[in-house]
VOGU-3710 file (C-alpha; in Angstrom, 3 decimals, decimal comma):
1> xxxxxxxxxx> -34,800/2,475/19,688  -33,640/-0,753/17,798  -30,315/-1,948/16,630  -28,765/-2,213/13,177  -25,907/-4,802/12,308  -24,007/-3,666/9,114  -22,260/-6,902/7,435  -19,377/-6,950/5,458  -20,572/-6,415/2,173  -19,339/-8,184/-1,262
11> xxxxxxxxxx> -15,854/-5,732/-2,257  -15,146/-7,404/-5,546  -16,147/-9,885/-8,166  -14,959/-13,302/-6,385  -13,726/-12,215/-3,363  -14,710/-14,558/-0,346  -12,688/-12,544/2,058  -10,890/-9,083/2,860  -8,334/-7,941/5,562  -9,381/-5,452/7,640
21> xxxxxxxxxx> -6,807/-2,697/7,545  -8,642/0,418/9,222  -11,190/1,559/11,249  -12,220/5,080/11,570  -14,878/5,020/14,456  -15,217/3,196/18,106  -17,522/2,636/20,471  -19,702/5,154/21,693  -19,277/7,242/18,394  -22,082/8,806/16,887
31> xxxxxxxxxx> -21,877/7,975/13,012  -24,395/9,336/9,563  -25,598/7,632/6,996  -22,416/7,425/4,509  -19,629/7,925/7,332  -16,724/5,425/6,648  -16,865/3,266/9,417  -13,422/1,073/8,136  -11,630/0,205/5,554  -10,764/-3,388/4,168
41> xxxxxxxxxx> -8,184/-4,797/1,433  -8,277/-7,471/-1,080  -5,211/-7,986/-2,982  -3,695/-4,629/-3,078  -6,965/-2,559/-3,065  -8,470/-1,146/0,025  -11,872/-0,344/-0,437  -13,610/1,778/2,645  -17,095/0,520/4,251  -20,139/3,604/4,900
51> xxxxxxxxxx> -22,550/2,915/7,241  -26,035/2,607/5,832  -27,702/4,588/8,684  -27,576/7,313/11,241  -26,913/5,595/14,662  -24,337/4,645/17,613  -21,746/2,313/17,511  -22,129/-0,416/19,931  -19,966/-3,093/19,120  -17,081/-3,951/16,446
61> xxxxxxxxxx> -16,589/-7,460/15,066  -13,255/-7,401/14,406  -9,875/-6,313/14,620  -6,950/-4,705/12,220  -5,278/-7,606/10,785  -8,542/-9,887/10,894  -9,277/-11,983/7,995  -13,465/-11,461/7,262  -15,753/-13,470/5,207  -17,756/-11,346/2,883
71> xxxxxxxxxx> -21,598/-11,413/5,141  -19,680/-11,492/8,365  -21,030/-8,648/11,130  -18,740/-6,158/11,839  -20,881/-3,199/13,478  -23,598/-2,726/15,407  -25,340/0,250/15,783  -28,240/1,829/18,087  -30,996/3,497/15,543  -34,053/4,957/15,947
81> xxxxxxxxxx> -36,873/3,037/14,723  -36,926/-1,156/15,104  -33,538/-1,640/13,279  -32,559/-4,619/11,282  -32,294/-6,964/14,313  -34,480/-8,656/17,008  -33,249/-9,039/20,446  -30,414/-6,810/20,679  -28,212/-9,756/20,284  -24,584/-9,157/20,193
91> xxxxxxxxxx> -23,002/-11,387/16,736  -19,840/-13,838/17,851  -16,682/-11,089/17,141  -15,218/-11,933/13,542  -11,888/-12,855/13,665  -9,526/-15,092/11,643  -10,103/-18,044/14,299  -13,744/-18,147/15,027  -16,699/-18,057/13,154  -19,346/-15,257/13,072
101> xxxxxxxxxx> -22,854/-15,954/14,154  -25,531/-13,362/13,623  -28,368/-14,955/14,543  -29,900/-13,154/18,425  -28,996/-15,352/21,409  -30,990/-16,630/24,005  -31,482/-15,654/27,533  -32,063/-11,742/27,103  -27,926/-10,708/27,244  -25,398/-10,822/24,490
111> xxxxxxxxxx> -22,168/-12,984/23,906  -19,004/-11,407/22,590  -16,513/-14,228/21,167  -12,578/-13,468/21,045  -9,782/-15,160/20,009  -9,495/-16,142/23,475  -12,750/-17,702/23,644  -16,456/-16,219/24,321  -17,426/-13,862/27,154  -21,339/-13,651/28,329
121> xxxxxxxxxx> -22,758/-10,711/30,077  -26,057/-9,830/31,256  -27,887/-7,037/29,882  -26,050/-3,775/31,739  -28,069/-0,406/33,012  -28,256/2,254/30,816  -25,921/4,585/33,228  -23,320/1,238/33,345  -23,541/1,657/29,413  -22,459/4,927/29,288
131> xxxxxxxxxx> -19,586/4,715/31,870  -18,236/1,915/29,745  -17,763/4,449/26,636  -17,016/7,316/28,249  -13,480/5,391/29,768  -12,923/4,230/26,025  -13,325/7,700/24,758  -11,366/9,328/27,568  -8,653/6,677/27,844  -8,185/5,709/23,591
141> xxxxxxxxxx> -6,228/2,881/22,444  -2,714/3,921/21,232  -3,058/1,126/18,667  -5,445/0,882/15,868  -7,713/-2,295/16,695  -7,473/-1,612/20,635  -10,000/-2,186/22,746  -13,693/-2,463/20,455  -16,753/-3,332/22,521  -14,974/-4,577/25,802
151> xxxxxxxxxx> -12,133/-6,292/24,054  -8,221/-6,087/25,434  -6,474/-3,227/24,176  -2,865/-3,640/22,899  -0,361/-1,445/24,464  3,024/0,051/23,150  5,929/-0,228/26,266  7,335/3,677/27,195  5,812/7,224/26,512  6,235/8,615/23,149
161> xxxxxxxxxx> 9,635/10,646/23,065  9,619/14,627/23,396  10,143/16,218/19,819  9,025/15,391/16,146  8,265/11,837/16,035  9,272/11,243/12,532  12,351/12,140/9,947  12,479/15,746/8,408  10,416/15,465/5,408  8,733/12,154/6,326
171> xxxxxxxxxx> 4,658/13,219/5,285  2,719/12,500/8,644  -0,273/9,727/7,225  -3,737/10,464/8,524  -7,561/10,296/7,237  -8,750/13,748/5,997  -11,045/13,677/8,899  -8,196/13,236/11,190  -6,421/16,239/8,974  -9,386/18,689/9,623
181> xxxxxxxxxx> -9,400/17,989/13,599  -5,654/18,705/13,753  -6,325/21,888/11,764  -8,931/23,074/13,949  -6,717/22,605/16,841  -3,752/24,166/15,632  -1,780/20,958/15,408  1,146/20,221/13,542  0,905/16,227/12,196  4,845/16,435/11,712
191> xxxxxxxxxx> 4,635/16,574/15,494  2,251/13,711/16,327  3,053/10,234/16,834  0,781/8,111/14,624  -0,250/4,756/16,716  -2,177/3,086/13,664  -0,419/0,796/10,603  3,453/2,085/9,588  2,255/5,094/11,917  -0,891/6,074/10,729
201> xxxxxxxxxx> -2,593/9,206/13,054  -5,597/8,373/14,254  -8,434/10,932/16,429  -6,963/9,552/19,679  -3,225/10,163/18,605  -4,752/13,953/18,053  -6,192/13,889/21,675  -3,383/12,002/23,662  -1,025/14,906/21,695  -2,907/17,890/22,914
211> xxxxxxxxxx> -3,450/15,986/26,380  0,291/16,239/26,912  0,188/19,900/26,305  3,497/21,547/24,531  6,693/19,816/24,650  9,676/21,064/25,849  12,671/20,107/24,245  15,559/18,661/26,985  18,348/18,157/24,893  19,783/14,739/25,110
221> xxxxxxxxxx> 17,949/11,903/27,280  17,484/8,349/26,606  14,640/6,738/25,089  13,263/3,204/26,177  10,099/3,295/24,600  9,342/0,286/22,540  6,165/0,401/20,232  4,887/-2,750/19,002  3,172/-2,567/15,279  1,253/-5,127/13,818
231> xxxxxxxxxx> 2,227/-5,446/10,472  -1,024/-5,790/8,321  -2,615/-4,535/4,911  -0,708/-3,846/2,205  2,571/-3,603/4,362  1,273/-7,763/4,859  1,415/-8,424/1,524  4,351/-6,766/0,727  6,270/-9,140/3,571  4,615/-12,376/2,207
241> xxxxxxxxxx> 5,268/-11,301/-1,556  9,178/-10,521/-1,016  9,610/-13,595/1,711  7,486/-16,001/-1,613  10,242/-14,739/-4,320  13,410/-14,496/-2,137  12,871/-18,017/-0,888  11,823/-19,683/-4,287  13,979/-17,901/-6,765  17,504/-17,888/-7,223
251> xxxxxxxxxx> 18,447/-14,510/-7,817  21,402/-13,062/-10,471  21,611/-9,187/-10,343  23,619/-7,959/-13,741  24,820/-4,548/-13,550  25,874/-1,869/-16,259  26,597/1,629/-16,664  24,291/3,260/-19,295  26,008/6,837/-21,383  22,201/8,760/-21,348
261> xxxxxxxxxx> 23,563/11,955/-22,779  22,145/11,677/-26,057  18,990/10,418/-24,243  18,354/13,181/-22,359  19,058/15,811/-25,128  16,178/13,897/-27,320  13,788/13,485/-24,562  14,530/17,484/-23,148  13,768/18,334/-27,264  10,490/16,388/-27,355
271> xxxxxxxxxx> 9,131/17,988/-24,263  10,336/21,321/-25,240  7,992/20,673/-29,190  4,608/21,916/-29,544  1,975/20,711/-31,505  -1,426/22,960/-31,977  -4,299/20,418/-30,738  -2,333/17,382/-29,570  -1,930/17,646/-25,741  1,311/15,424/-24,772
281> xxxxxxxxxx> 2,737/14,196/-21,565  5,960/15,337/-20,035  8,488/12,245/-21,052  10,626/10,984/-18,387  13,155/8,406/-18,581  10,605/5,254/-18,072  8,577/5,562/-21,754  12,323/5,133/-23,438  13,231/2,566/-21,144  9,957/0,658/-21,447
291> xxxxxxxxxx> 10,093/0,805/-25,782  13,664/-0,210/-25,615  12,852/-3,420/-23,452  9,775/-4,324/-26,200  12,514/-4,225/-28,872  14,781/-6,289/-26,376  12,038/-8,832/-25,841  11,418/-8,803/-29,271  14,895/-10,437/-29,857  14,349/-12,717/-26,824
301> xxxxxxxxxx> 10,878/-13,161/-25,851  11,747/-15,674/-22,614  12,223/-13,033/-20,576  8,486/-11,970/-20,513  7,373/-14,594/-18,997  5,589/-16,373/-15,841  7,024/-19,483/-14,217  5,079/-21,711/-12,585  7,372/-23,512/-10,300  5,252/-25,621/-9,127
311> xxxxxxxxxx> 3,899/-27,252/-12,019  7,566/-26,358/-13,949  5,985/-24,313/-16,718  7,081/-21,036/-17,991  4,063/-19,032/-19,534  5,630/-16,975/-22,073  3,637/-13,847/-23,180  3,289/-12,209/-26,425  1,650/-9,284/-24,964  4,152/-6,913/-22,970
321> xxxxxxxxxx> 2,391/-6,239/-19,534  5,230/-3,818/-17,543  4,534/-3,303/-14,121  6,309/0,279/-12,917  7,071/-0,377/-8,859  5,736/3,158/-7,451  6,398/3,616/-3,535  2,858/5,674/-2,188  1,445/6,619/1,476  0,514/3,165/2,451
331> xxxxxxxxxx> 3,579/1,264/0,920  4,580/-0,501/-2,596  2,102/-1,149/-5,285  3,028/-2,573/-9,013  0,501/-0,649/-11,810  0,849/-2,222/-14,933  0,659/-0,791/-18,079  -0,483/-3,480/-20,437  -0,257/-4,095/-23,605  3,156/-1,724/-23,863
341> xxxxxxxxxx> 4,221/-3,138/-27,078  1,062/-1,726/-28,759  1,986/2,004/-27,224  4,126/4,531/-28,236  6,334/6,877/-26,414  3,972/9,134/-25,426  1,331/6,723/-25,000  3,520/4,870/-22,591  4,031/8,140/-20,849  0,492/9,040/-19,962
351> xxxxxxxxxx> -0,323/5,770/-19,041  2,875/5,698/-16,318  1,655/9,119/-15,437  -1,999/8,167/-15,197  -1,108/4,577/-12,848  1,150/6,564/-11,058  -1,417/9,273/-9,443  -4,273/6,180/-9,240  -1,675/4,186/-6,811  -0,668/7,359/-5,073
361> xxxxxxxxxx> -4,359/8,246/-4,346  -5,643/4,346/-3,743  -7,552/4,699/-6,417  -6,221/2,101/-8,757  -8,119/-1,361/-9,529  -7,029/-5,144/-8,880  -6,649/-5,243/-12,327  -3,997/-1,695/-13,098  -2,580/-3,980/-10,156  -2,046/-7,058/-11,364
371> xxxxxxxxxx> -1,184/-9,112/-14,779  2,577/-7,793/-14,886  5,355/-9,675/-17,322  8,310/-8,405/-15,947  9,064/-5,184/-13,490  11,040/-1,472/-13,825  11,694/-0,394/-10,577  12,836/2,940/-9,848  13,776/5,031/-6,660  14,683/8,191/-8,867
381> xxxxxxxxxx> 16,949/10,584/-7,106  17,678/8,108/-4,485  18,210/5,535/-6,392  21,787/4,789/-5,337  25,150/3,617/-7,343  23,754/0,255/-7,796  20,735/-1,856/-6,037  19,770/-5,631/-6,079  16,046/-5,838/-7,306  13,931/-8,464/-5,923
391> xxxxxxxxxx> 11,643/-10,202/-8,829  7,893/-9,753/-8,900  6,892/-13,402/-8,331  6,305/-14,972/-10,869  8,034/-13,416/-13,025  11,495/-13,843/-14,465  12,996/-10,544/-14,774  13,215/-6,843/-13,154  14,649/-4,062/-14,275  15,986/-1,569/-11,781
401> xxxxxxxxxx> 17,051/2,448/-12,554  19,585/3,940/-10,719  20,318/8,000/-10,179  21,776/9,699/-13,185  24,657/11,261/-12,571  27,445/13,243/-14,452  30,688/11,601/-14,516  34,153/11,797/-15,652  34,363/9,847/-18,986  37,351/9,036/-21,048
411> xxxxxxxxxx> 37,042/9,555/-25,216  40,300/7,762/-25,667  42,208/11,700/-25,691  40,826/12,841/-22,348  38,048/13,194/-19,695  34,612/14,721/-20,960  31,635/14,905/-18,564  28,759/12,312/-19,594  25,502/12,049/-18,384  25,560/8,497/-16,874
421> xxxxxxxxxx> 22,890/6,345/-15,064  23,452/2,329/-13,878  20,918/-0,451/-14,583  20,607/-3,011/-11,829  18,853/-6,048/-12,552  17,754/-9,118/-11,469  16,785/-12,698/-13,523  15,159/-15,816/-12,646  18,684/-18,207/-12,713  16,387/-21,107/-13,267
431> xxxxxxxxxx> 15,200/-19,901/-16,355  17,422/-16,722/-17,296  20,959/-17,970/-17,935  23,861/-15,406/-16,890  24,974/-14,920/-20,742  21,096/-14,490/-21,821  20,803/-11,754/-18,830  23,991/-9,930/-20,212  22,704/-9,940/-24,119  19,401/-8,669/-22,865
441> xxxxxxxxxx> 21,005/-5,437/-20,909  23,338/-4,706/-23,587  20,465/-4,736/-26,019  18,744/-2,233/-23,375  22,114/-0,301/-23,371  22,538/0,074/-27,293  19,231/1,145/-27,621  19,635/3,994/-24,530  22,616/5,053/-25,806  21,827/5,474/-29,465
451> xxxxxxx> 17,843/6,800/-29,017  17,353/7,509/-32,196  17,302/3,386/-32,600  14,031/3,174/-30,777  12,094/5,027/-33,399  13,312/2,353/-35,924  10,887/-0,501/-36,765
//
């Protein structure tokens, strides 16, 4: 038998580092050649690590939320055959505050470094060995990034309450490995409490919930349980990229009420027209929205732009790179559909549609993630009377949709019903002023409300 130590290998063109988000074995599991051992993010993709070889996990480097330098252990494995590795050395545990060392130690045992410093032991029995992972598999962490090889598990305060753990309707996140064991064992996700990132179900959350056994329902009781989360991966970024624009940019939210009556008759015609050979994508509101804000721009092109606030530059862009803010599983992404001034209506369509079901899946690349100009952001249905966008840093402007609606509206002889919808959004007020902001919507608004206008070079 020999050991194998997998290293973190290069994830993208110029990427030094990644965040470990995920991992989907512990110690003492028996993984294949191609099982995802973890998963790791740079920027706003997550790209998942397969183990090269059959073998045993002995040891994980790291923890969710570490920061790892591409060609930093993070597994070690028992394999048949010599391995990859002399000694049977134990690599210093990868974290954000010490530095990995692969090289085999002296003296026969191995080291395991922590953020609380490094811990030596001497080379245990084969029956102490298999003790030590039979209490991790029997006792699992309830948090992702618990105890891996000997390390301090995190704990959440109180038992998980009786009863769904999550809203009506709220879709239970979980690996499709994790999926197929609850299937097998006749268990409802709904019902499990997910112990992993915003409540992700992991293989232990499957075995502490059939542990417990069926749960009776005893009406009203109080509930002290606190859970502590760590708040990493994309849900990280999404902190640090709100926190970056609320603090640097002073916001000015403009709001109007848009008449999309006439909108919605054009756009329920055009999806309703048939053309023999040309396959066409199911318009929704966004393609309008997006060709009326290139003819908007095209009247004031400052508000596609990029400031640099720290140098005081505004970059502004000829090309029209919208990002569409899409909520999925793991949290908010921006695709961007670039280049929209060059696209038509149905053009723009299938692209949204296309970006949309990449995000959704975590399938989209850095780059349909990045390079945005300025932001739509829609919550559809629930998109509320009126919001207050928060700009895309660095960007100047955002465009939010609110629900459409069908309201009262007066013809100057009496009420008619209207089909009516509110834009909410939000401008840079260093570089947008309040009367520029206000000729922009009303642009947006003219061109909504008369559709046939957007067709018109």
């Amino acid at each position: 038998m020999g050991e194998h130590i997998i290293k973190l290998p290069d994830v993208g063109e110029g990427v030094a580092e990644a965040e470990l988000v995920e991992w989907h074995v512990k110690v003492g599991d028996i993984v294949r050649e191609d099982s995802v051992l973890a998963a790791v993010m740079t920027d706003k993709a997550t790209v998942e690590i397969p183990s090269p070889v059959d073998g045993e996990i002995l040891w994980l480097g790291a923890e969710i939320g570490d920061t790892v330098a591409i060609g930093s252990p993070i597994v070690r494995l028992k394999v048949a055959g010599e391995g990859n590795v002399a000694g049977g050395a134990t690599p210093a545990k990868v974290t954000a505050e010490s530095t990995p060392s692969p090289s085999p130690q002296g003296g026969g045992g191995r080291a395991t470094a922590s953020k609380g410093g490094a811990k030596s032991t001497s080379p245990s029995s084969e029956s102490s060995a298999k003790s030590e992972r039979a209490a991790q598999t029997e006792s699992p962490s309830p948090l992702w990034g618990g105890a891996r090889g000997g390390g301090t598990a995190p704990t959440s305060r109180g038992a998980a309450p009786a009863g769904a753990p999550r809203p009506e309707g709220e879709k239970p996140l979980a690996s499709p490995a994790v999926r197929l064991r609850a299937k097998e064992a006749g268990v409802d996700l709904r019902q499990v409490a997910g112990s992993g990132p915003v409540g992700r179900i992991g293989h232990e959350d499957i075995e502490a919930f059939l542990a417990r056994g069926p749960q009776v329902a005893r009406g009203l009781a109080r509930n002290d349980a606190v859970q502590d989360i760590k708040v990493v991966g994309l849900r990280r970024k999404i902190a640090e990229k709100m926190s970056l624009s609320k603090s640097r940019i002073p916001h000015i939210t403009y709001v109007e009420e848009i008449d999309v009556t006439a909108l919605e008759d054009l756009r329920a015609a055009l999806n309703k027209e048939k053309r023999p050979g040309v396959e066409r994508p199911k318009l929704t509101l966004l393609p309008f929205l997006m060709r009326a804000m290139v003819k908007a721009i095209s009247d004031q092109p400052n508000l596609n732009s990029l400031f640099d606030d720290e140098a005081g530059i505004i970059h502004q862009h000829g090309g029209i790179h919208i990002g569409i803010a899409a909520q999925t599983p793991s949290g908010l992404v921006v695709p961007v559909v670039k280049h929209a001034e060059a696209r038509d209506i149905w053009e723009c369509g299938a692209e949204v549609v296309r970006l949309a079901e990449a995000a959704k899946s975590g399938t989209a690349t850095r780059d349909e993630l990045s390079g945005s100009t300025i932001t739509i952001t829609s919550l559809g249905a629930m998109g509320g009377v009126a919001t207050t966008p928060v700009i895309n840093h660095p960007e100047v402007a955002i465009i939010g949709v609110n629900k459409m609606m069908v309201r009262p509206v007066w013809d100057g002889t009496q009420f008619i019903p209207r089909k009516m919808m509110n834009l909410s959004s939000s401008f840079d007020h260093r570089v947008i002023d309040g009367w520029d902001a206000a000729v922009f919507i009303q642009r947006i608004k003219a061109l909504l409300e008369t559709p046939a206008l957007i067709f018109v070079d």
